[in-house]
N, C-alpha and C positions, 0 to 999 in steps of 0.2 A: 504494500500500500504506500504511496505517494504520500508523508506528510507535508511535503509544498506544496502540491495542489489540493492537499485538502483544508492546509490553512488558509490557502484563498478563496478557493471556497465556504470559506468560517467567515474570513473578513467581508467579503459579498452579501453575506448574508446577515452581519451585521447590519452593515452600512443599510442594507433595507430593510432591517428593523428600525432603525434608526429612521430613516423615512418613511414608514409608517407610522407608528408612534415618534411625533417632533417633542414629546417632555421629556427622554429617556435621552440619555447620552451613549454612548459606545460602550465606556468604561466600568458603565452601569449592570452591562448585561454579560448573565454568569452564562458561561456559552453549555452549563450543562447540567441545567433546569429547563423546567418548559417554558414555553414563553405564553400560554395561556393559563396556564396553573398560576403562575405568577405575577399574571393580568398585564404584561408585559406587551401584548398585543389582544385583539378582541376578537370574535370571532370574524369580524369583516375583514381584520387583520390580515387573518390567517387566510383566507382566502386571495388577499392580497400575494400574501406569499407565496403561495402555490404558485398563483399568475405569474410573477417574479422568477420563478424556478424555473417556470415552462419557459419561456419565452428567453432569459438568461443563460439556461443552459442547454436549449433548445432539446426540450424532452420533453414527454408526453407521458405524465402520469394517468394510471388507473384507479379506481374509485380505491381497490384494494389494498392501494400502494398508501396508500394517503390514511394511515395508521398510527397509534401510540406510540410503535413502536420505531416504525421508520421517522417518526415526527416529535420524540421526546425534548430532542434541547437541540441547540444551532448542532453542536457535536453530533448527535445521531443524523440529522436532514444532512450535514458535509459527509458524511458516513455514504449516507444512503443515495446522494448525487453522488459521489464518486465511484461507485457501485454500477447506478446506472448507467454511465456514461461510457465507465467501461466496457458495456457489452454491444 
């Protein structure tokens, strides 16, 4: 596993949480907590995200994909973009 592409893909995904949520700073957010447990982003947030993900890393998630598990903190979503992109 690539940990420099997968820290930029961490920092990417900061950076649009950060544009999502404008009260939060960068430095604020623990990359490995949720970000809706946390209320870090809302659920339009999160939707945001996704859109963000698709379109950023030009990939097409599945209803399936878009889970707790794959979507726990920035660390699992860099986890799980790196994953998919690979194949």
């Amino acid at each position: 596993m690539s940990n420099n592409l997968i820290n930029e893909i961490k920092e990417k995904l900061v950076n649009e949480v950060c544009n999502i949520n404008l009260t939060i700073q960068k430095e604020e957010i623990d990359t490995n907590v949720g970000l809706l447990k946390k209320n870090i982003i809302d659920s339009h947030g999160f939707v945001e995200l996704v859109i963000f993900i698709e379109e950023q890393f030009n990939l097409k998630l599945n209803k399936d994909e878009i889970n707790d598990k794959n979507f726990a903190s920035i660390n699992a979503i860099s986890k799980f973009i790196y994953s998919k992109a690979k194949k």
